[in-house]
C-alpha positions as a Markdown table, in Angstrom:
| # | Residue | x | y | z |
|---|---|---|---|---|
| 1 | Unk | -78.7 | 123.8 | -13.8 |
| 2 | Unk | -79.6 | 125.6 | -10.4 |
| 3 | Unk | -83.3 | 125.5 | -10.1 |
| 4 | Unk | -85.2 | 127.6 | -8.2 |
| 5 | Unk | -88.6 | 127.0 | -6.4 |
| 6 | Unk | -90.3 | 130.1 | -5.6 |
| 7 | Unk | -93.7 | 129.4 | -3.4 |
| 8 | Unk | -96.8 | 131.1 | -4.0 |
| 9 | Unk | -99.9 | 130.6 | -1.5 |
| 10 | Unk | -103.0 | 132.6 | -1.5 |
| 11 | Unk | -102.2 | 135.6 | 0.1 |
| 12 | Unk | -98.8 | 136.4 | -1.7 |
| 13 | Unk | -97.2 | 140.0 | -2.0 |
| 14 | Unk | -97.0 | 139.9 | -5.4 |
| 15 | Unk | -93.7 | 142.3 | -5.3 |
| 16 | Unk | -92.3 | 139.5 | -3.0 |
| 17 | Unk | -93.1 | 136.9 | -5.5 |
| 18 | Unk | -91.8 | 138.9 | -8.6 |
| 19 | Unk | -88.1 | 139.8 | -7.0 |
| 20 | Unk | -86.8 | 136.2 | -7.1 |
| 21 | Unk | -88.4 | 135.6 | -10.7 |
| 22 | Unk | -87.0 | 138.2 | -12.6 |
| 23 | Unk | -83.4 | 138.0 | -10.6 |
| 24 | Unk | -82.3 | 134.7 | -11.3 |
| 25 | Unk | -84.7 | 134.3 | -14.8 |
| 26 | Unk | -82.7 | 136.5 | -16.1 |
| 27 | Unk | -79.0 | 135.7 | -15.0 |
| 28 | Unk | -76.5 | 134.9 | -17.4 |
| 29 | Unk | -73.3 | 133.1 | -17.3 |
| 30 | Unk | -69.6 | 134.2 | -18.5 |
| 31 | Unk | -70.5 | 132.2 | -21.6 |
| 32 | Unk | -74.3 | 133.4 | -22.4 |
| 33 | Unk | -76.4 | 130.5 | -20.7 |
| 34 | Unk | -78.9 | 131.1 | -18.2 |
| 35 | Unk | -77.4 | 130.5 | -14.4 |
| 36 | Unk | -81.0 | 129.6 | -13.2 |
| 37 | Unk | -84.2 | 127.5 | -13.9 |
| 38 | Unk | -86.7 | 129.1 | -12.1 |
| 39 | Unk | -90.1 | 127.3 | -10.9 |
| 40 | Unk | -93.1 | 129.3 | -9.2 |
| 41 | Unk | -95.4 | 126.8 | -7.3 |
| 42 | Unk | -98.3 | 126.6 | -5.4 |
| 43 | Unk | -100.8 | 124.4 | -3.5 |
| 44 | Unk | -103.4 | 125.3 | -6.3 |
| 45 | Unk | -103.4 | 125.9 | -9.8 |
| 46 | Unk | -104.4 | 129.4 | -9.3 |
| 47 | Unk | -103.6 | 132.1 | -5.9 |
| 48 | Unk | -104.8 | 135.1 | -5.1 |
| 49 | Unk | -102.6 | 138.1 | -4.9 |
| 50 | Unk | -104.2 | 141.3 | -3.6 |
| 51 | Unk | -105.2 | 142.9 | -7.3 |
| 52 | Unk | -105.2 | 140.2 | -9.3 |
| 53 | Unk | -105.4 | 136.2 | -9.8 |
| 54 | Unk | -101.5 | 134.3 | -10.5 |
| 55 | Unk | -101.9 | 131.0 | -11.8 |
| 56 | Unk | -98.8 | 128.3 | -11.0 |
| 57 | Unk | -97.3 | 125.8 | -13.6 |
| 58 | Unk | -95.8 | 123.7 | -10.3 |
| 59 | Unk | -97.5 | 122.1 | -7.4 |
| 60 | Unk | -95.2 | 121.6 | -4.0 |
| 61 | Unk | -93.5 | 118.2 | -5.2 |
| 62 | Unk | -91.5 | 120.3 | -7.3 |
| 63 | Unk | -89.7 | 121.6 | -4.2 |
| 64 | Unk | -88.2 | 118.5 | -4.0 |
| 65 | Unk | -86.5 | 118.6 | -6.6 |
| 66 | Unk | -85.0 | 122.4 | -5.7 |
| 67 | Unk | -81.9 | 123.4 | -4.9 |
| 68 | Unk | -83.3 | 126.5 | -3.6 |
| 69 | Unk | -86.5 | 127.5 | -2.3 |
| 70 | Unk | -87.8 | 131.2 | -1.9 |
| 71 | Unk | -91.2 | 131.8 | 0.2 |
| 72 | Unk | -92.4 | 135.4 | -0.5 |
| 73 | Unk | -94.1 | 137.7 | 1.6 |
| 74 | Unk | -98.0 | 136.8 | 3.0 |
| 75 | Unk | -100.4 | 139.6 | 3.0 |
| 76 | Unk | -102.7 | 138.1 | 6.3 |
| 77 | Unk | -100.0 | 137.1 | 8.9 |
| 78 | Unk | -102.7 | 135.3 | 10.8 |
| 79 | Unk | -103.6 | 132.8 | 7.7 |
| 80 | Unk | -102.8 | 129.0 | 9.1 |
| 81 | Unk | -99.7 | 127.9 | 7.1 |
| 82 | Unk | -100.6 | 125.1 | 5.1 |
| 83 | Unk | -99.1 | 121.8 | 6.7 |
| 84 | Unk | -98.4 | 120.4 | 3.1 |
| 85 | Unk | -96.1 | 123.5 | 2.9 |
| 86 | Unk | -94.5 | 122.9 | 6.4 |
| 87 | Unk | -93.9 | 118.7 | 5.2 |
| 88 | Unk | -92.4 | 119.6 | 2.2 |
| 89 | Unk | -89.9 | 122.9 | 3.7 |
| 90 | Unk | -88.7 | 120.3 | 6.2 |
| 91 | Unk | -88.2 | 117.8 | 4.4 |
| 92 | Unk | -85.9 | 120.0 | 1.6 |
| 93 | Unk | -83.8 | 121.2 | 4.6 |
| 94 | Unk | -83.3 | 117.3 | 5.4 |
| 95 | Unk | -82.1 | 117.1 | 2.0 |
| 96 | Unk | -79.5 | 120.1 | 2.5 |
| 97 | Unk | -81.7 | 122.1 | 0.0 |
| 98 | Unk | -81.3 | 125.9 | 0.4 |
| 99 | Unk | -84.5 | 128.1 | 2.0 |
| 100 | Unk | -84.8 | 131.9 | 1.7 |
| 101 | Unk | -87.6 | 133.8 | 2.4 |
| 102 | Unk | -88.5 | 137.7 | 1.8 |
| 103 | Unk | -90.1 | 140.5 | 3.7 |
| 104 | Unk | -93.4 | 138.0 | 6.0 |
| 105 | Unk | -92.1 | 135.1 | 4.2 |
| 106 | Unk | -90.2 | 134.5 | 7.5 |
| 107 | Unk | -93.2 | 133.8 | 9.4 |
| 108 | Unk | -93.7 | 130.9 | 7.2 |
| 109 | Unk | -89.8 | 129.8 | 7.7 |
| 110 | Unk | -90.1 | 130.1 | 11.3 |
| 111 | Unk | -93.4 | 127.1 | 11.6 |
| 112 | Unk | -91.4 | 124.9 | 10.5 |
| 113 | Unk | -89.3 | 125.1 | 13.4 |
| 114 | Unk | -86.1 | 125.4 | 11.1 |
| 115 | Unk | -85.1 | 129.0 | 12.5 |
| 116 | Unk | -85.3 | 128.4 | 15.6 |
| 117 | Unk | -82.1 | 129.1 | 18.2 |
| 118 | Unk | -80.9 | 131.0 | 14.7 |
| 119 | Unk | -80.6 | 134.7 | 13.7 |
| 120 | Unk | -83.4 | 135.9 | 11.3 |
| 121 | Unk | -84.9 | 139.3 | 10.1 |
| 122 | Unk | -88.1 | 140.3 | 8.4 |
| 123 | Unk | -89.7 | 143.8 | 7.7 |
| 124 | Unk | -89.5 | 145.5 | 10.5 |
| 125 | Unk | -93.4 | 146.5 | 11.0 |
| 126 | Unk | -93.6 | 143.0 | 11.4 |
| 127 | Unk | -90.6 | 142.1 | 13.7 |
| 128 | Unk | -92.0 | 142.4 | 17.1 |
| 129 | Unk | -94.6 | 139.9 | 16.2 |
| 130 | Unk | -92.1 | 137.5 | 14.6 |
| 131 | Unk | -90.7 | 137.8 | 18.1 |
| 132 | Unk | -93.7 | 137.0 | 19.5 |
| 133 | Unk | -94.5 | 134.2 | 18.1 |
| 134 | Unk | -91.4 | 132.3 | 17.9 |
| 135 | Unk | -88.8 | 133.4 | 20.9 |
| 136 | Unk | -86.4 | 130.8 | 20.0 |
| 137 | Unk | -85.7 | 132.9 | 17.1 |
| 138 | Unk | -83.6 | 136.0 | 17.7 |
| 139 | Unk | -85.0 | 138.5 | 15.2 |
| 140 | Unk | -82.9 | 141.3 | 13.9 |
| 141 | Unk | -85.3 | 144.0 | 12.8 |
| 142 | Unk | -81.9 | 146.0 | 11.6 |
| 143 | Unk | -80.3 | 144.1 | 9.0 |
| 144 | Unk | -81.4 | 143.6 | 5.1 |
| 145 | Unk | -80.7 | 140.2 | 5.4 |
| 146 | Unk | -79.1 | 137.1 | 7.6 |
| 147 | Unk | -77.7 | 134.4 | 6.0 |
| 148 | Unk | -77.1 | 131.6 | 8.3 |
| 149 | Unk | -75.8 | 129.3 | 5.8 |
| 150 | Unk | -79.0 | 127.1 | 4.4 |
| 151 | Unk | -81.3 | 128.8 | 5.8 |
| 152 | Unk | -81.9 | 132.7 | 4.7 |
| 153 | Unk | -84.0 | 135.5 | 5.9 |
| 154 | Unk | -84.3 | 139.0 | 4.1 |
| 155 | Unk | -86.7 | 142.3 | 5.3 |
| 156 | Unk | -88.9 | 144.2 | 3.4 |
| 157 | Unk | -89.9 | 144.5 | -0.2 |
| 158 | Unk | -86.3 | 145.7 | -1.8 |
| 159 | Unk | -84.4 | 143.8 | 0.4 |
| 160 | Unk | -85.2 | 141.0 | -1.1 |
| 161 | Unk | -83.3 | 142.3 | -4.0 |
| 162 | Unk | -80.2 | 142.1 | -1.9 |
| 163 | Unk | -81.0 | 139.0 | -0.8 |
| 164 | Unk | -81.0 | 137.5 | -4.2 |
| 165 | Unk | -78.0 | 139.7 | -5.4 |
| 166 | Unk | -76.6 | 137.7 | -2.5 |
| 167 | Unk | -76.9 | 134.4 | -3.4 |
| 168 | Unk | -75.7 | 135.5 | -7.3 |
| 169 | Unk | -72.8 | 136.7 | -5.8 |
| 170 | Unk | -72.3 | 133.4 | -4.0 |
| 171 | Unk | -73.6 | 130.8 | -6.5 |
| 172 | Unk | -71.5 | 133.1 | -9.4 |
| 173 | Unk | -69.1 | 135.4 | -8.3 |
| 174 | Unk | -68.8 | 139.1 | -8.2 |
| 175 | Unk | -69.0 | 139.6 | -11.9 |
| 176 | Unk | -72.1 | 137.8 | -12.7 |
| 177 | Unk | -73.8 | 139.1 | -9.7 |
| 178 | Unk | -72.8 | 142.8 | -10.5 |
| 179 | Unk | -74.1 | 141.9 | -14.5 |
| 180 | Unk | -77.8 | 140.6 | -12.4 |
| 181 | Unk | -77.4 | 144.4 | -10.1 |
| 182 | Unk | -76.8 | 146.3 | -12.8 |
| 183 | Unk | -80.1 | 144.8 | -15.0 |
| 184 | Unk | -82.0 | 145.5 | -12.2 |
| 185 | Unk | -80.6 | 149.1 | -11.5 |
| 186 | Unk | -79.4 | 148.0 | -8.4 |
| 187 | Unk | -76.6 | 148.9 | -6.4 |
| 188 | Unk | -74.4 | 145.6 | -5.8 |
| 189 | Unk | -74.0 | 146.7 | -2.4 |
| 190 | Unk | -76.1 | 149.1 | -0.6 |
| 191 | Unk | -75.2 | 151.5 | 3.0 |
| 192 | Unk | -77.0 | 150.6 | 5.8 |
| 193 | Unk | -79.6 | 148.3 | 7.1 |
| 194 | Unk | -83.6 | 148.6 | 7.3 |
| 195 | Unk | -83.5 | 150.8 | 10.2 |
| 196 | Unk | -82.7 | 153.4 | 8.2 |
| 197 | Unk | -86.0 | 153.1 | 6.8 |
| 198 | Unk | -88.1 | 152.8 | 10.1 |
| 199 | Unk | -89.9 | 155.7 | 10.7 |
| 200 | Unk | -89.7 | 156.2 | 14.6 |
| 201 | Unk | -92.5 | 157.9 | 15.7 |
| 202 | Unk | -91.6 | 160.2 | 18.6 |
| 203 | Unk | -93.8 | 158.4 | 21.5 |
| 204 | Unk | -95.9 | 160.8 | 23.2 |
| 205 | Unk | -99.3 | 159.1 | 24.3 |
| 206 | Unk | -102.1 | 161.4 | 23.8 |
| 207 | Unk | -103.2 | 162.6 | 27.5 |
| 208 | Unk | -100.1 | 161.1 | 29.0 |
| 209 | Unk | -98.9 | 163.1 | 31.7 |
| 210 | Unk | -95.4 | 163.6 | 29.8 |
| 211 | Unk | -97.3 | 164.4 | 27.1 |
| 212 | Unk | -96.3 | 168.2 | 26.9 |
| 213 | Unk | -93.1 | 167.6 | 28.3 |
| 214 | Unk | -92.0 | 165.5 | 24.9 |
| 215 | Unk | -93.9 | 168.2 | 23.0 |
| 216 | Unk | -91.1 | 170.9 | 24.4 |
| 217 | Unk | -88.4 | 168.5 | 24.1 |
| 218 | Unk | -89.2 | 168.3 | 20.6 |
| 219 | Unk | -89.0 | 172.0 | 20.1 |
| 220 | Unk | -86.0 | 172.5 | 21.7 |
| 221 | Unk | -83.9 | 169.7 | 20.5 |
| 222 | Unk | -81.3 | 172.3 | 20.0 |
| 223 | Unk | -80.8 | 173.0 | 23.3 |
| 224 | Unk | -78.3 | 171.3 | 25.8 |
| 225 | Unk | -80.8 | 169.2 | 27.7 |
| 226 | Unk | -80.2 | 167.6 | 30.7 |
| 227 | Unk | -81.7 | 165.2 | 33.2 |
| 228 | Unk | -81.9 | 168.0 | 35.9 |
| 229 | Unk | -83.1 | 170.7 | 33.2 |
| 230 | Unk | -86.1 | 168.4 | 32.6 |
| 231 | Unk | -86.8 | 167.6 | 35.7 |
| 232 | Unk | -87.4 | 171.4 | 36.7 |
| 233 | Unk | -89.2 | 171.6 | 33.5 |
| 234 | Unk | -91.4 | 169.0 | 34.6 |
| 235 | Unk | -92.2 | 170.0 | 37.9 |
| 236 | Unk | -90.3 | 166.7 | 39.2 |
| 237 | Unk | -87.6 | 165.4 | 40.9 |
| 238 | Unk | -85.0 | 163.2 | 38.7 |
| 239 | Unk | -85.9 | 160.2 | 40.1 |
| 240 | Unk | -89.8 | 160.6 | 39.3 |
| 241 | Unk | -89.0 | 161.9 | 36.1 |
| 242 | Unk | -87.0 | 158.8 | 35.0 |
| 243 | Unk | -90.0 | 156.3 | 36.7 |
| 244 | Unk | -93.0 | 158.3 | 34.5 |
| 245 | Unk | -90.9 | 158.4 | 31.5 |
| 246 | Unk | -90.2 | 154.8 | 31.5 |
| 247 | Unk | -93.7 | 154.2 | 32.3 |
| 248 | Unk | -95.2 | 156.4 | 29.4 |
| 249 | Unk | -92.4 | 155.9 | 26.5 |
| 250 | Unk | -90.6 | 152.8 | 27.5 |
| 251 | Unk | -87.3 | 154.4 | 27.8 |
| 252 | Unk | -85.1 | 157.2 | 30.0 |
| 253 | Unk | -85.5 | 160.9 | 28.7 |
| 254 | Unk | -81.5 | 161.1 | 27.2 |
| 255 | Unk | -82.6 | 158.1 | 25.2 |
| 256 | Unk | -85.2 | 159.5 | 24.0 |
| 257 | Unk | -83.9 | 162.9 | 23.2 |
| 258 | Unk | -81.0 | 160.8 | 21.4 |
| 259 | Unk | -83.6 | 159.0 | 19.3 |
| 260 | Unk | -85.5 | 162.8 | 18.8 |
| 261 | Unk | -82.4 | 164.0 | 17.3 |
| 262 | Unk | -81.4 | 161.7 | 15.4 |
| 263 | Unk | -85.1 | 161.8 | 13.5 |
| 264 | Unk | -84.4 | 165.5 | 13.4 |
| 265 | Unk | -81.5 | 165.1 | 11.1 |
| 266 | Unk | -82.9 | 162.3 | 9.6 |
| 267 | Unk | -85.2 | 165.3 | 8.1 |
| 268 | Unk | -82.9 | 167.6 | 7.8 |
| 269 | Unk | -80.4 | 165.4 | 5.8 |
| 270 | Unk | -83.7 | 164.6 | 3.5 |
| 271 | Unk | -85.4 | 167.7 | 2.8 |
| 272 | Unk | -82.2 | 170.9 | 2.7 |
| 273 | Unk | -78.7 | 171.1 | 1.7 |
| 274 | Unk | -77.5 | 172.3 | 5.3 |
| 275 | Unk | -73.8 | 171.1 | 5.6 |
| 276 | Unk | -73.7 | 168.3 | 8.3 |
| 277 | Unk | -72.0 | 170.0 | 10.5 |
| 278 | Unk | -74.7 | 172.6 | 11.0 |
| 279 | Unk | -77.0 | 170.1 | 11.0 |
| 280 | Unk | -75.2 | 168.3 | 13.9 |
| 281 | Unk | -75.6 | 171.9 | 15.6 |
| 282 | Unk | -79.1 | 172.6 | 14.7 |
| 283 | Unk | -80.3 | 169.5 | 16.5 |
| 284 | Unk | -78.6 | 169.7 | 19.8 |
| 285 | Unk | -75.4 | 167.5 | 19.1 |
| 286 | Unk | -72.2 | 169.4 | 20.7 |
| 287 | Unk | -69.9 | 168.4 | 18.0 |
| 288 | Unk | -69.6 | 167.0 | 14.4 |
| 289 | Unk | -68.2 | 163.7 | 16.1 |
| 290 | Unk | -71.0 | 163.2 | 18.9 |
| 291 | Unk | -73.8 | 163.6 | 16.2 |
| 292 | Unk | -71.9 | 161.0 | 13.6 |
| 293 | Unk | -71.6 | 158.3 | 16.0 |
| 294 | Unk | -75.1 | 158.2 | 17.4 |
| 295 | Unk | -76.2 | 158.5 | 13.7 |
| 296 | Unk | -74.1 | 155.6 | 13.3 |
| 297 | Unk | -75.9 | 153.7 | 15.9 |
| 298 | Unk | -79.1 | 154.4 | 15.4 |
| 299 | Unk | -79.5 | 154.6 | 11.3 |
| 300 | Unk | -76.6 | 152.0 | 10.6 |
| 301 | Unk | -75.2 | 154.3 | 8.2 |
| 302 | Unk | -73.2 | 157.8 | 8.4 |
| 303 | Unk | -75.2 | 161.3 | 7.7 |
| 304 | Unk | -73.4 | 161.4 | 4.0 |
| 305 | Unk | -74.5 | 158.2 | 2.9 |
| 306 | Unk | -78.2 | 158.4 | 4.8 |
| 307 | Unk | -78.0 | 161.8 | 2.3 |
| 308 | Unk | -77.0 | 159.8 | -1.0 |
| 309 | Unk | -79.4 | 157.4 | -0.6 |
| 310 | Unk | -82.4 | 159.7 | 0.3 |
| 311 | Unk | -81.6 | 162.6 | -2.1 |
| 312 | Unk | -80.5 | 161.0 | -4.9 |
| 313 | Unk | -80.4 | 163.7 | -8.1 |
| 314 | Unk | -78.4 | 166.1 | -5.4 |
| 315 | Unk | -76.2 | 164.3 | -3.8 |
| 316 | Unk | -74.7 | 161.7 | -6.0 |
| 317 | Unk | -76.9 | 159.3 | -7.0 |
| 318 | Unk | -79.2 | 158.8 | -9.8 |
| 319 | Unk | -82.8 | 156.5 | -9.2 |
| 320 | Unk | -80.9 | 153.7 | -10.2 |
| 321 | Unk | -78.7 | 153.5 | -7.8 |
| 322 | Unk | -74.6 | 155.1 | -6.8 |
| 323 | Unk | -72.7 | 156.7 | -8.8 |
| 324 | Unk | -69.9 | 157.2 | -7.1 |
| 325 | Unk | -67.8 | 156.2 | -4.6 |
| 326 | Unk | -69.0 | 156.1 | -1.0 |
| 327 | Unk | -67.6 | 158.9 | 1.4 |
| 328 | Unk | -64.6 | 157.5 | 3.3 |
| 329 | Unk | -65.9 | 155.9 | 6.3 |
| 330 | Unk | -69.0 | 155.5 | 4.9 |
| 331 | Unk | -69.8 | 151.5 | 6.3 |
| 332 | Unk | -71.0 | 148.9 | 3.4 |
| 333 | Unk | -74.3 | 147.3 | 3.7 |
| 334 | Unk | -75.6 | 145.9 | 7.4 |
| 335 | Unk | -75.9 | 142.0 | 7.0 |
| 336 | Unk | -75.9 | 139.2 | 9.5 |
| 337 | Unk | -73.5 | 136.1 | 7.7 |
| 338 | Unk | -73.1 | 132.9 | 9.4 |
């Protein structure tokens, strides 16, 4: 049977840690058996996680004997990662034993060395600091999940769902894996990657000297902005413009206003039932086509499905997860495969 190790260290999200052991404890197989064992170890007996104490059956030399090993998500990123930990992950991969990890778990992937000069995500508050850290690694802060093969990286907290849905799906087949979604009121497949969960916060420094130039920008989103209309708006010639806006907001003032608008409709497509195509013209897009391909590029997903998934009961789906086809074009999940 396919056993699975699931590491817990002090410091463990304990939603992290709970994903991989209900998934695959409770897979079943065409014919009834269970499709995993499933093993939660630690360096100690007992680990704190946030609220409350989890005590382990299995010390680390039962990762030796995995065929996959999951590492959870760490509360304190700047905990040392235990070197009896980092002996025994590279010594599975020398064994061809398969590593995942979910949400921070990556950070303690990546010591190991085992990412690096590979593709990896991991929530995206913490993605810049994974990047940071280890260069070699070329972190993805877009997708759910990367699978490069042996070696597996997911994002934040329900990611990790997809992740493990994931490996079902590759260790069982469509069937079995849509049996696991649909036990955890999941959708096999989900629309988009993580960035359509990032909340970008419009950047607009508090006594920077743009600072009520992005406030007007903001309110007139509507409004076909140019270069040269902001530039007489500002008081400044083009060329100064651009230089201070780079300076203050690290990127050019169309950019920005893109990103503006698309967080605009972001909202919109939340919190009314406007039609998209007055929601395209309410935020300063000049046609229906312009507005769905910067969503597109920005959210990974198309205005209809960013629209399912956020307003469920009115648009199609129920908490648990579609009920219907997506809309044509819709694209299927973001994920990096090897």
């Amino acid at each position: 049977m396919h056993t699975v190790a699931i590491v817990a260290l002090d410091g463990v999200v304990p939603f992290d840690l709970s994903i991989p052991t209900e998934v695959f404890r409770h897979v079943r197989l065409p014919f009834g058996g269970p499709g995993y064992q499933v093993r939660v170890c630690g360096l100690t007996p007992e680990v704190h996680a946030g609220a409350f104490r989890v005590k382990t059956h299995h010390g680390l030399g039962s990762l030796a004997r995995a065929d996959t090993i999951f590492l959870p998500g760490i509360m304190d990123l700047s905990a040392p990662v235990p070197p009896a930990l980092l002996k025994a992950l590279r010594a599975a991969a020398g064994r061809g034993t398969r590593i995942a990890s979910i949400c921070t778990g990556a950070f303690l992937l990546a010591a190991t060395g085992l990412l690096d000069g590979l593709r990896a995500t991991t929530h995206w508050m913490a993605a810049e600091e994974l990047a940071r850290r280890h260069p070699a690694i070329q972190v993805d802060p877009n997708v759910l999940y990367v699978d490069n093969g042996q070696l597996l990286t997911s994002a934040g907290a329900a990611a990790g769902l997809d992740l493990c849905l994931h490996l079902v799906r590759r260790d069982h087949g469509a069937a079995v894996a849509a049996d696991a979604a649909r036990l955890a009121v999941m959708p096999l497949e989900r629309d988009g990657g993580q960035s359509q969960f990032i909340t970008h916060v419009p950047p607009a420094p508090e006594g920077a000297s743009l600072e009520p130039l992005l406030h007007w920008m903001e309110d007139h989103l509507h409004r076909p902005l140019t270069l040269q209309a902001l530039a007489r708006k500002a008081a400044m010639s083009e060329r100064t413009l651009s230089r201070h806006f780079r300076e203050q907001t690290g990127t050019t003032p169309l950019q920005w206003l893109l990103h503006a608008r698309v967080r605009r409709a972001q909202h919109l497509l939340e919190t009314t039932s406007q039609s998209v195509e007055a929601i395209a013209q309410k935020v300063g897009f000049g046609s229906i086509t312009t507005f769905r391909e910067h969503f597109q590029r920005f959210v990974a997903t198309s205005p209809l499905a960013y629209r399912r998934a956020f307003r469920g009961g009115l648009e199609g789906l129920s908490a648990g997860g579609r009920s219907g086809p997506p809309p044509p074009g819709a694209p299927r999940r973001t994920r990096a495969a090897s």
